[in-house]
N, C-alpha and C positions, 0 to 999 in steps of 0.2 A: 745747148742741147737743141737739135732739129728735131722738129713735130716728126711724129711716124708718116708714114706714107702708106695708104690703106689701097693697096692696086687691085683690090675686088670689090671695093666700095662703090657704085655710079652712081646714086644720088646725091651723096655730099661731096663726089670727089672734084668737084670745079670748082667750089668753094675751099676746099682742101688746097686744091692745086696752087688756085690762086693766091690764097695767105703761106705757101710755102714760097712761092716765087719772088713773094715783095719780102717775105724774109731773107731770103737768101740775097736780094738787092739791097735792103736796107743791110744784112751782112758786108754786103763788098763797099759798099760807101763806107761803112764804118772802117771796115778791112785795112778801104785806101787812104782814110785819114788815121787809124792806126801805122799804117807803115808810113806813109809823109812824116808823122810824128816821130819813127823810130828814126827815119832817116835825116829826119833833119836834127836829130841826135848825136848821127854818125854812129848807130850799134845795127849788127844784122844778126838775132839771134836764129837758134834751130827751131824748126818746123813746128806747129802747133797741130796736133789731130784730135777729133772730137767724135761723138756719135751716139745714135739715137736707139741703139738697139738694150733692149730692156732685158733684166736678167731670166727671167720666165717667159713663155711663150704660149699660150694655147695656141693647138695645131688649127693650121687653116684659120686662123684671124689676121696673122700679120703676112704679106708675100714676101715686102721688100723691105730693107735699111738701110739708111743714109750714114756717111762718113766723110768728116768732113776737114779737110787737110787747110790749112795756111800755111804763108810763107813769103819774106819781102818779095822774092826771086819766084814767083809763080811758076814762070817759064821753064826756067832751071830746075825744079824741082824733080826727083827722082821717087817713083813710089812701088814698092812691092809689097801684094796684099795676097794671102791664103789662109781659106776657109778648109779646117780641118782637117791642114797640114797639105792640099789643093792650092796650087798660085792660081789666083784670079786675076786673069787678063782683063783688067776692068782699070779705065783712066776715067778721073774726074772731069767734069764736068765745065764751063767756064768761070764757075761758082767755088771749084774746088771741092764740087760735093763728088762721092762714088755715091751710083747707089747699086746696092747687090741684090739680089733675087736667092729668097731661102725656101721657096713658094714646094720645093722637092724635096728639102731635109725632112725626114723623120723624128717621130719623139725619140729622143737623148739628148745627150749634151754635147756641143758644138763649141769648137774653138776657132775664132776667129783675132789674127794677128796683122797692123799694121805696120812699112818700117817706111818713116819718108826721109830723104837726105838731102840737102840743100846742095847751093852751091859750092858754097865753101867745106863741104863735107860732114854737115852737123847734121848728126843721124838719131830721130826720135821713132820708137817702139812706145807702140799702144796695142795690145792686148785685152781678148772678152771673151769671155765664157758664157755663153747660156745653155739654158736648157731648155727643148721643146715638149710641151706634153698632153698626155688628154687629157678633155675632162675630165671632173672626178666623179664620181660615181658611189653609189654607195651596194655593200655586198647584199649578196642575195641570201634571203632568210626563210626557211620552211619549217612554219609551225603546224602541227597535229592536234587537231581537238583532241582525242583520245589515245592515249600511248599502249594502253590492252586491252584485251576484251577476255572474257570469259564465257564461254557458250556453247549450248547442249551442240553435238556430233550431227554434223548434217545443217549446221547453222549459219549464220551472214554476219557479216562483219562491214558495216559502213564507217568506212575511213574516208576523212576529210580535214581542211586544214586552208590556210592562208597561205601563199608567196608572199614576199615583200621584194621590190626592187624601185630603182627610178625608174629605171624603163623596164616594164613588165613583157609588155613584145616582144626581149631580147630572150625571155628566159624559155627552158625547157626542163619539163616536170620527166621524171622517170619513177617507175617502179618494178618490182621483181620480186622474188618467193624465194629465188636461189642470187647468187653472186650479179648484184648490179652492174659490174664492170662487165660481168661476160654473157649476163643474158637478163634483157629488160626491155617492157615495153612501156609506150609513149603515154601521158593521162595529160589532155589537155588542162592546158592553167587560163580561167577570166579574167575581161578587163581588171576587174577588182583583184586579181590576186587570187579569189578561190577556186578551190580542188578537192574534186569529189569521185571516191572509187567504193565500189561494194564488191566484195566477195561474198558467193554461197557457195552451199552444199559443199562446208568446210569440212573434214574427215578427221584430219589428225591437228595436232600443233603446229602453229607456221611462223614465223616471220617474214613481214612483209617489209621491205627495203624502197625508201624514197629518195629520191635525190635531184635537185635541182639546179638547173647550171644558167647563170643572167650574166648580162655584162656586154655593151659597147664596145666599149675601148679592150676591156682586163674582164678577163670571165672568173666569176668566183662561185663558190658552189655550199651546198649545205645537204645534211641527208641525218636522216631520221630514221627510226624502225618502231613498227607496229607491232606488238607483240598477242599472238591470239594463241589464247588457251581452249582445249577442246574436253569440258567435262565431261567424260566417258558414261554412262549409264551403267550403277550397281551392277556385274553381271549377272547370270544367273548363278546361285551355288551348285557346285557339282556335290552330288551328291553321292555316296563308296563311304567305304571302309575306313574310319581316322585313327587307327589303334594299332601303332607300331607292332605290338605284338601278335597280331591277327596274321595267318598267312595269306591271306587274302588285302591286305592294308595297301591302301592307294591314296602316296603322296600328295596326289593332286587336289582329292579332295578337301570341301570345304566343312561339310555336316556330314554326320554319321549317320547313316539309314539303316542301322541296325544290320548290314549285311555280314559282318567282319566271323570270319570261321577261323579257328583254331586248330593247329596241330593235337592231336592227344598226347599229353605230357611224354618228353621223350624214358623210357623205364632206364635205368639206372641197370648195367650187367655187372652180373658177376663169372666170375672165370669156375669153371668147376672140374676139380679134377678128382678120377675115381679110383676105387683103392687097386693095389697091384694084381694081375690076373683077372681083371671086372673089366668089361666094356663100360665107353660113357654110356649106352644105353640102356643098360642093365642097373649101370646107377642112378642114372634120373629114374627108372623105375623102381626104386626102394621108398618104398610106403614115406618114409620119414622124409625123402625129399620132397613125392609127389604132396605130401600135407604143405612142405614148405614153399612150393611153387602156390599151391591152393592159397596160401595165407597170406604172401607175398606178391596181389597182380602186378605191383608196381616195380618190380625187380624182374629182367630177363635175365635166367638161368641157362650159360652157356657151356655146353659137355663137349669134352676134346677126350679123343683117345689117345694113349700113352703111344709115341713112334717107338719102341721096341717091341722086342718077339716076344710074345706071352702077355701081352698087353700090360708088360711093367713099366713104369716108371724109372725103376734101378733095376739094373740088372743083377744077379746073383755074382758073387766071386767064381771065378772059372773051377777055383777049389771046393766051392761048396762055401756056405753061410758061415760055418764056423773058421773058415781061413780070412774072410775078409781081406780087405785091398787097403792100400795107401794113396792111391793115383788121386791126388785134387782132379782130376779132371775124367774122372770116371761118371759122370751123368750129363757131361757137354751133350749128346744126344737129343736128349731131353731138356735140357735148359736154352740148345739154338732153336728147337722147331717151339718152343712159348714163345721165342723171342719174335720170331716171325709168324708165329698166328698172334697174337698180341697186337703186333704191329700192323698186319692184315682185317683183324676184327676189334679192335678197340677202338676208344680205351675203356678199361672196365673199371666200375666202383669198389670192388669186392675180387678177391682171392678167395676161394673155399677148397678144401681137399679133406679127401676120406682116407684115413687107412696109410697104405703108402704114399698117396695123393697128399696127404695133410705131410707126411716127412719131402716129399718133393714140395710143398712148401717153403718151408723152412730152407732149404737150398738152392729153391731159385730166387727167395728176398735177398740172401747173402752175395749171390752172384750176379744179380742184375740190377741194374737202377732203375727198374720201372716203378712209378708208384704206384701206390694202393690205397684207399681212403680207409679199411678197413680188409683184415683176414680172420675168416672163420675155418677154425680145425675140427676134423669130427676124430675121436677112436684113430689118433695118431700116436706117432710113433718121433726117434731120430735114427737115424743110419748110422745108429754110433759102428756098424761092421764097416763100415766104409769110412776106415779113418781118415783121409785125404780129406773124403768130402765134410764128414764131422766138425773135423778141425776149423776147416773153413767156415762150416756155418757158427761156434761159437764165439773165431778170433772177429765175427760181422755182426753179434747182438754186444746188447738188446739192441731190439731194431723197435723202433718207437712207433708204427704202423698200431693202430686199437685193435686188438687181438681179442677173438674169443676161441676159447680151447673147452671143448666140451667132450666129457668124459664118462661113458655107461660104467655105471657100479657092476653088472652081469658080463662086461670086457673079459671074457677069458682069453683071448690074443691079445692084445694091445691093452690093457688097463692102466699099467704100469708106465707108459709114456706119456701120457698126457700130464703128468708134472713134470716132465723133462721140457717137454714144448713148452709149456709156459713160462718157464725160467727164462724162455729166451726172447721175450718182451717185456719192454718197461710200462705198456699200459694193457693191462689182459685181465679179462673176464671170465675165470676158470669155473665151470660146469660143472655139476655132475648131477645126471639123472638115472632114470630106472632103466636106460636102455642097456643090450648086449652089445654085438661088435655089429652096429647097426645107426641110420640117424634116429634120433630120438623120433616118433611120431608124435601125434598130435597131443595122444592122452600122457606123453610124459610130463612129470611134473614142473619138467625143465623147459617144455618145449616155448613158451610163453615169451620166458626169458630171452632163448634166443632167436627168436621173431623180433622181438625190442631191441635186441642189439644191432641185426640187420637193421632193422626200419629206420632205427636212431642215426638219420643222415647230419653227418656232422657240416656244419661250414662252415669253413676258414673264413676269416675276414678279421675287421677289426671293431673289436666288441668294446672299446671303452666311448660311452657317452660324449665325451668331450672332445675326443678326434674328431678333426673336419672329415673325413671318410668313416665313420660310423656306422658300421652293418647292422643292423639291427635283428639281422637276419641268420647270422653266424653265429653259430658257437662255440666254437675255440677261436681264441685271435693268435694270428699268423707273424704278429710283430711288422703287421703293416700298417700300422695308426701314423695318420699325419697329424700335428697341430699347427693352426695359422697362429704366425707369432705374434705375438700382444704386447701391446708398448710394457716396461720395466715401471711396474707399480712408483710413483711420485713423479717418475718422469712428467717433461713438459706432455709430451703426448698420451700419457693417462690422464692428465688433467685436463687433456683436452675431448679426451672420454668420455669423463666420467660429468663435468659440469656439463648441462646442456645449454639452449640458448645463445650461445659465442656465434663469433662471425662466421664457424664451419657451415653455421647448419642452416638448413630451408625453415625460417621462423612463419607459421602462423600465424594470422590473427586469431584474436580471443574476444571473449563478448562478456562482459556483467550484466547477467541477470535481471537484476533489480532496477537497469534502466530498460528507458523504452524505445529506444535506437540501439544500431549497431556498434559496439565500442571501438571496436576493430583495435584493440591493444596489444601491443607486440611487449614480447619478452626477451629482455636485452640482458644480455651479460659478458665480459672482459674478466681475465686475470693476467696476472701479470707475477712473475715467477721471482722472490730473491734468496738471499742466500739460505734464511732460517723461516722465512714465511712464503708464502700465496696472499696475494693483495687481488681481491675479489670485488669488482665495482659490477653492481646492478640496477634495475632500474625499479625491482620489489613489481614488478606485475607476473605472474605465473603461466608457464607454456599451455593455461588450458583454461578453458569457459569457469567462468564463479562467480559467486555467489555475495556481494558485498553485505547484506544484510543493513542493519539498521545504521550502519556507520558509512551507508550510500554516501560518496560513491570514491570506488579504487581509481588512484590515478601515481602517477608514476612517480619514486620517492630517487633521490640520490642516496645510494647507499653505498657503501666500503665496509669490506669486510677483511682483515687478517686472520688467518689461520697457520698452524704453526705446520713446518714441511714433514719432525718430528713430533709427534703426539707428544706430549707433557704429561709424565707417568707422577702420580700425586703417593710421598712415604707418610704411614703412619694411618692407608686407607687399605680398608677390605671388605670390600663391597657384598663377598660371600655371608657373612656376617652381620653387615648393616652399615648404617651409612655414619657409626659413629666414626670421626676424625677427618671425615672427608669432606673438601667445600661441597658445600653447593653450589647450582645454581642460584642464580638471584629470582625472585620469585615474581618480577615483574619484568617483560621486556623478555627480547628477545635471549635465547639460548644454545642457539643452532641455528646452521643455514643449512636449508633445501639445495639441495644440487642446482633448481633452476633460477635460485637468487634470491628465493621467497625467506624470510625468518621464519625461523621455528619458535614461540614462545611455550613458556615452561607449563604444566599442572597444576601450577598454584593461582597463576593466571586466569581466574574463570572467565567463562565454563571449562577449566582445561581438564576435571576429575579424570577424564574419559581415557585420558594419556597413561595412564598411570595402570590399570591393566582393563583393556577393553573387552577381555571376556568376559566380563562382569557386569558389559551391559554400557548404554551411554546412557549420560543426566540429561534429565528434561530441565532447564533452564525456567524457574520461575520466579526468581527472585528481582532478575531486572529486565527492562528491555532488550535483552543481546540474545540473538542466536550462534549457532554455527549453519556455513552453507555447505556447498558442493565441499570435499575430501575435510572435513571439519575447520573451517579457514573462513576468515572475513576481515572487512575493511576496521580501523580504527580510527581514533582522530586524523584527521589529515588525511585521509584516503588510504593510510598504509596498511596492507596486504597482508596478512599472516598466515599458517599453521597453530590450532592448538593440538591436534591428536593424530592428526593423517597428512605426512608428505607423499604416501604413496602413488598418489596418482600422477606425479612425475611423470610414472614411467607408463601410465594407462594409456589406453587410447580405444575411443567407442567403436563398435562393429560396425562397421559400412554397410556390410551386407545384410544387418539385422535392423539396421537401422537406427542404432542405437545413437545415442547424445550424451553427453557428459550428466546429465541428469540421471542418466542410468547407473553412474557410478555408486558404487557401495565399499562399503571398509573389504567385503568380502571377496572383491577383485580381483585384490591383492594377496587371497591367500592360494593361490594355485601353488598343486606341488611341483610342478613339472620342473622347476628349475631354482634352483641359490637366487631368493631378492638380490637384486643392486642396490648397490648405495644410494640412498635417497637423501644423506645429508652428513653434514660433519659439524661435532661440536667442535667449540673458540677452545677446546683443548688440544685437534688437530684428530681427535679418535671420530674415526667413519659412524656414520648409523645407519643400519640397514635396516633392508622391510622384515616382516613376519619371516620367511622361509629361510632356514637356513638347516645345516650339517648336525646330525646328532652324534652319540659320542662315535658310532660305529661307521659316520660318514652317510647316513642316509637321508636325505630330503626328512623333514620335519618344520612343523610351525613351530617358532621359539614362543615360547608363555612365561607371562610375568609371575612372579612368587608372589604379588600381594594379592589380597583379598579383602573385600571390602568389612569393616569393622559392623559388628552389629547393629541395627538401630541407623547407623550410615547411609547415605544415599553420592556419595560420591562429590558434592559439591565442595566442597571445601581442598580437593587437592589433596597431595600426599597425608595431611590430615585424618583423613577420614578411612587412608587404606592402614592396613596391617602387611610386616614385610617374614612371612613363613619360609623357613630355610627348607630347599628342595623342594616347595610346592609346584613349582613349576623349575624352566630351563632359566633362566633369567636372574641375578642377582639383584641385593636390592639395589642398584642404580640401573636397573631393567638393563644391562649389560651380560657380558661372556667373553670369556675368553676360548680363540680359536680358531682352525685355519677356515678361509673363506677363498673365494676363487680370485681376489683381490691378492690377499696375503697366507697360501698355501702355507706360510709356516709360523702363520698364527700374527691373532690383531684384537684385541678387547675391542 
């Protein structure tokens, strides 16, 4: 291998020079006693080529490389050399060196091939590949002291940060507000690397965009974003109207400034039509209407006059009264011009007609589908002479519209028809007062009545409680009640209901009392569903603040509970009676689980008397050191958590807005009537136990009450003991039980 040949080197290059040149001499001596040697052998092998070019290259270090050819036959020797598929007209030297010049190649990689052939035709190929390259460099790196900012409107933002590169001169800093690629301006970068930009009198939200581009050889780049938040200033409130129902009500605003006006309530019409041969204005002027407009501000009373001649309603039979007609369409007349004032001035609450007005009644319900919420008849009649139209109106009742048919006992026309009208509703309120063929006025006896019947505005809706759409406001239901459907009582999703605590829910922490830190104790509970039970694992701490009392302090038990999926109904037990044949409970130890995982332990349990019927009052505990705390509950050995009298407050929870705290709790919490208690626990016989509130026999909200009472001379301590169990004293048998539907099991559950 020949030393390189450095042709831009001038200080060490004469030294260079010259240990290449006694190499290359000490080569050819050796050369020439290498071939003396071959040849006094008698062998002439092929060509030997060698060379000094190294597989890498930094650019501009090396210019030129040597190659270097042997051969017995110097002379003879034939050589062809090309650089990168390039024949290089380049012949060796008297040394048998080439040397080539790469001093204009570019970084990549270059192939360079030799092929020499002797005399005798023995042809050797040498081949090399290198590659030229830059230095290396390392990539450009722009870090941001702060990546966001947060700051009042009108505010600055100093952004700053470090480059990194080898060579820092190469690089250039950019920044922009919108698209760095298409619009950006220059932020000088220091020797050191740092970079420093302030923006003010910032308005809205921005991103700011950096991007830095370094690099000699290979440019590499980096880029960053500033992110500035602009907290806007509470605005002012606008101040209007916030009461959708005002007509003055303005969306925008934020507070009510008491400006909001109201419509005056729109009045409610009624349609009035007046008797045959009377003007409507003659009839709004009869004493008994002008009382009932007086009595009624909240009703508009609207009079139409009849479109036939003689201001009837029916017209007469061409023969006179006693021939009457057959033609069903002998009052179209009069039944198209309702239809179009109706439709022109509705819609009306009320139908009313006098006279022949009340019989044109009766035939335009039959013949048209307009509704009515209510028709009042005064001193009416039917057109039984007008059999067409007669017929009609009875083959179209009853017609279920609320009807009042009022009738003067001094009727010397028309007396006689006002039980005919009324046959022809199925909800009617038949009159009769001291009036003539007249409307009753003020002082009739009746008149009272039928003011209450107008005023009694009925509304549709849906009146049952327990529909999700509930009117409370309606009084007839229209059979439009929805109900949201509720998981299938045992189902996994009732049980997933009814237990609290599980992985569904947002758990709370809770605190015990009785220490002096915050306990922060969660309430945990799992079930797990098989074929004939519920396997209930808890962790015995309760979804609410309590009270450990002297058996400080509650802390978390492993507990499992089974419960059967079918209640386990006990023969040879009747509870109505007394509690002979029936087990018991065990008189120690738990009896019941609370919905939230907590045991319920029995009455016999002191202090448990309280359980057993607490209208009677709770015992004052003086026999030993034990209290009850918050919902009658406290720790036991080992910290374990119980129930003796009250799981109710399960389902409590303190008023936020009262400020209330679980201390506030009372037995008495629990007795709202507003709604059926929830299940607050199930006994290990698989039968629910609910709070106080439940269904008496007629279905009404009631507190259910125990049938004992405490024995004479008694003070409650001792438990079932001390109470007496009276049949019917209260709703409750003696296993303070009942049979009956509940919103769990509508078709009944002890």
């Amino acid at each position: 291998m020949l030393p390189l040949a450095h042709g831009n080197m001038a200080g060490d290059n004469g030294v260079a020079r010259s240990l290449f040149l006694s190499a290359l001499m000490i080569t050819s001596v050796m050369t020439g006693i290498l071939f003396f040697g071959i040849e006094e052998e008698g062998a002439n092998g092929s060509p030997s080529i060698d060379s000094d070019v190294p597989d890498t290259i930094l650019i501009g270090e090396i210019e030129t490389v040597n190659i270097s050819i042997s051969d017995e036959e110097m002379g003879s020797i034939s050589i062809f050399i090309t650089l990168n598929g390039v024949v290089v007209t380049q012949t060796p030297n008297s040394m048998g060196v080439v040397t080539l010049d790469i001093s204009s190649l570019g970084v990549g990689s270059h192939a360079l091939q030799v092929i020499a052939t002797d005399s005798l035709g023995q042809e050797t190929t040498w081949a090399k590949a290198f590659i030229i390259h830059h230095p290396e460099e390392s990539e450009a790196q722009l870090t941001i002291s702060q990546s966001s900012f947060e700051i009042e409107q009108g505010g600055s933002a100093p952004i700053s940060g470090l480059v990194t590169h080898d060579d820092i001169s190469t690089c250039g800093l950019r920044w922009s507000t919108a698209d760095i690629e298409e619009s950006s301006l220059g932020l000088p970068v220091g020797e050191d690397g740092t970079y420093g930009l302030e923006l003010s009198n910032i308005q809205q939200n921005t991103i700011v965009s950096l991007k830095v581009t370094c690099g000699t050889w290979i440019e590499t780049s980096s880029e960053k974003n500033v992110i500035i938040t602009v907290m806007l200033p509470d605005p002012e409130p606008v101040t209007g109207c916030t009461d959708p129902d005002a007509n003055n009500y303005d969306s925008g605003a934020d507070e009510d400034d008491g400006s909001c006006n109201y419509d005056e309530p729109s009045r409610l019409k009624i349609l009035s039509l007046h008797g045959g041969g009377e003007s409507s204005s003659a009839f709004e002027s009869q004493q008994g209407m002008q009382d009932l407009i007086e009595a009624l501000p909240e009703f508009e009373f609207v009079f139409v006059q009849a479109p036939e001649d003689g201001s009837v309603w029916v017209r007469d039979p061409p023969g006179g009264k006693e021939q009457g007609t057959n033609d069903p369409n002998w009052a179209d007349t009069s039944i198209n011009f309702l239809d179009e004032f109706i439709q022109n001035n509705g819609p009306f609450h009320g139908l009313l007609g006098f006279s022949q007005g009340a019989a044109m009644v009766a035939i335009y319900l039959a013949y048209s589908d307009v509704h009515f919420d209510k028709v009042i008849l005064f001193n009416g009649y039917l057109e039984t002479g007008h059999r067409g139209l007669n017929d009609t109106v009875e083959s179209g009742s009853p017609f279920d519209v609320p009807a009042l048919v009022f009738e003067g006992e001094n009727d010397a026309w028309f007396g006689y028809g006002s039980a005919e009208l009324a046959e022809l509703f199925s909800d009617v309120t038949h009159l009769v007062g001291s009036a003539d063929h007249h409307l009753p006025i003020s002082t009739d006896r009746e008149f009272e009545n039928v003011v209450s019947f107008i005023r009694d505005v009925r509304q549709y809706g849906c009146t049952d409680p327990d529909a999700s759409n509930f009117n409370n406001e309606a009084t007839l239901d229209d059979g439009s009640c929805n109900y949201d459907s509720k998981p299938v009582t045992g189902s996994l999703e009732w049980w997933g209901e009814v237990l609290l605590c599980d992985s569904t829910e947002q758990i709370e922490p809770v605190d015990d009392y009785n220490t002096t830190e915050s306990d922060n104790h969660l309430c945990q509970l799992s079930f797990e569903m098989g074929e004939t039970e519920i396997i209930i694992d808890s962790n015995g701490i309760p979804n609410h603040d309590l009270e450990s009392g002297p058996g400080c302090c509650t802390s978390e038990q492993p507990l499992e509970w089974r419960i059967p999926l079918v209640p386990s109904n006990q023969t040879g037990c009747d509870p109505t009676l007394s509690t002979d044949g029936c087990t018991m409970a065990p008189e120690r130890d738990a009896v019941a689980l609370a919905v939230n995982g907590v045991p319920i332990f029995g009455p016999e349990d002191g202090p448990g008397g309280d359980a057993v019927a607490g209208h009677e009052g709770e015992y004052e505990e003086d026999r030993q050191n034990i209290w009850l705390g918050i919902c009658h509950g406290h720790s036991g050995p080992g910290g374990a958590y119980h129930y003796h009298a009250d799981a109710n407050c399960a389902h409590w929870h303190p008023d936020e807005e009262t400020n209330q705290t679980w201390r506030d709790y009372t037995v008495d919490s629990s007795r709202s009537l507003s709604e059926h208690s929830p299940i607050v626990g199930f006994a290990f016989d698989g039968y629910p136990i609910y709070g106080f509130i439940g269904w008496d026999e007629e279905g009404n909200l009631s507190e259910m009450k125990s049938s004992y009472r405490l024995k004479e001379g008694e003070t409650g301590y001792n438990g079932i003991d001390d109470y007496e169990y009276i049949i019917g004293l209260g709703d409750l048998d003696s296993c303070n039980g009942q049979f009956g539907p509940t919103p769990d099991y509508p078709e009944g559950i002890y």
